[in-house]
Phi, psi and omega in degrees: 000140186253132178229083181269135202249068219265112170250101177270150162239099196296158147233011170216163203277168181204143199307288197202172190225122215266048200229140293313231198282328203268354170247145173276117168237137168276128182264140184235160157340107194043039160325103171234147180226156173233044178237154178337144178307159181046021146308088148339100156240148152198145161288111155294100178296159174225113198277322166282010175205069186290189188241161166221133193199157152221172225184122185222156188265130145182169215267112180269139170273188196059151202236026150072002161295308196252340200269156149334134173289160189230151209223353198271160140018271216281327182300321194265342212258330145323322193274320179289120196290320180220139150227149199230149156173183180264147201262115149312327187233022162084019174328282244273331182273343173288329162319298217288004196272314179292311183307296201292343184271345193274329189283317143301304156068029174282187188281148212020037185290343181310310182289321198276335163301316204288306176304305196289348208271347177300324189271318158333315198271338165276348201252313142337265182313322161333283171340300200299322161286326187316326187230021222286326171295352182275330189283155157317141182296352187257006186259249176324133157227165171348300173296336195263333179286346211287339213258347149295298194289001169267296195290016145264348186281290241271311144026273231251322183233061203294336194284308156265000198307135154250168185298300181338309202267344199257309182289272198356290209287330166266028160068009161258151184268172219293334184265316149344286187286350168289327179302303184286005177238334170283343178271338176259325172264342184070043181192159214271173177287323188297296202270331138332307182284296167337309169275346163308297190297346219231338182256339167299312200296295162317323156308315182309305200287005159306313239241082202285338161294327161314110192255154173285030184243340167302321172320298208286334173292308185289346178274335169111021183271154160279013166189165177285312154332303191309296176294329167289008164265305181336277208303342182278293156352287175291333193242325173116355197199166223256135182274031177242280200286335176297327186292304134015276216285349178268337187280000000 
């Protein structure tokens, strides 16, 4: 499946935007649009009022017929064929952060691109509840909001999240939300924070100012010993050679 995505971030206001051919939309200061392939767009340029943007493509594999329906992030973010609205959630600084890291290309920028376009595309479907009254009728329900807050709970606070403080915010008890992360991740919430904590680790060991003993602190282990067993464990190798092998 070709899922071409044109996620803009306006910075100067610009007359108007064509989605498709037969509606006008007026574009403004952190303007964002989206859409799916063989979705018909096109822009009226204005030579006394240019745009300025930026705008990335990509390609989701699977042609979405044969996979398990999915409830996830990336899954919802598939299903919207077009979206148009003002960006809520801070896209436009996660652009200019992913341009400068495509451009500079310094050690491990491979990993921290990889991080930010997981938070573009998450931070994309927000919108989409954020504005969920505005939107096509085929976009948020309920259920779709519960598996956002999991994956911005595991995202952003991999370090303290508890089972507790995670059934709070979805409004279920501690076995409930355990039940819902083995039927959708296929793993208990322990092992969940753990691929949380392990893909943040990876990121770090991108990060040449980063010592693995800062690691293991920011990650919430109680020893370096602990995280270097984690970490090993998981990846297979030690986190002074995965740094090695990225660097």
């Amino acid at each position: 499946m070709w899922a071409t995505s044109c996620m803009n971030a306006f910075t100067d206001p610009y007359p108007c935007i064509r989605i498709p051919i037969t509606a006008m939309r007026s574009i403004i200061f952190h303007t964002l649009y989206i859409t799916g392939p063989h979705v018909k767009h096109s822009m009226i340029p204005d030579d006394k009022d240019p745009l300025s943007e930026y705008c990335i493509y990509l390609k989701l594999s699977g042609n979405g017929k044969t996979e398990k329906k999915t409830v996830s992030p990336l899954g919802i973010f598939r299903e919207m064929s077009i979206w148009y609205g003002q960006d809520k959630c801070g896209i436009y600084a996660l652009m200019k952060t992913l341009f400068s890291e495509l451009e500079e290309q310094s050690m491990g920028y491979r990993t921290v691109v990889e991080s930010i376009i997981k938070q573009i595309i998450i931070s994309c479907v927000r919108n989409y509840s954020v504005n969920e009254e505005k939107t096509d009728p085929r976009g948020i329900q309920p259920v779709d909001k519960q598996y956002l807050i999991i994956e911005e709970a595991f995202l952003y606070e991999y370090a303290s999240l508890t089972l507790s403080s995670l059934a709070s915010r979805l409004n279920l008890s501690t076995r409930q939300t355990q039940r819902l992360l083995t039927e959708h991740y296929g793993m208990n919430f322990q092992s969940k924070k753990t691929e949380a904590k392990m893909s943040a680790a990876a990121l770090m060991l991108g990060l040449p100012d980063k010592t693995i003993t800062g690691i293991a602190d920011e990650l919430g282990y109680s020893s370096v010993e602990h995280f270097s067993s984690a970490f090993k464990k998981f990846y297979g190798m030690s986190a002074s050679m995965y740094r090695e092998e990225i660097s």
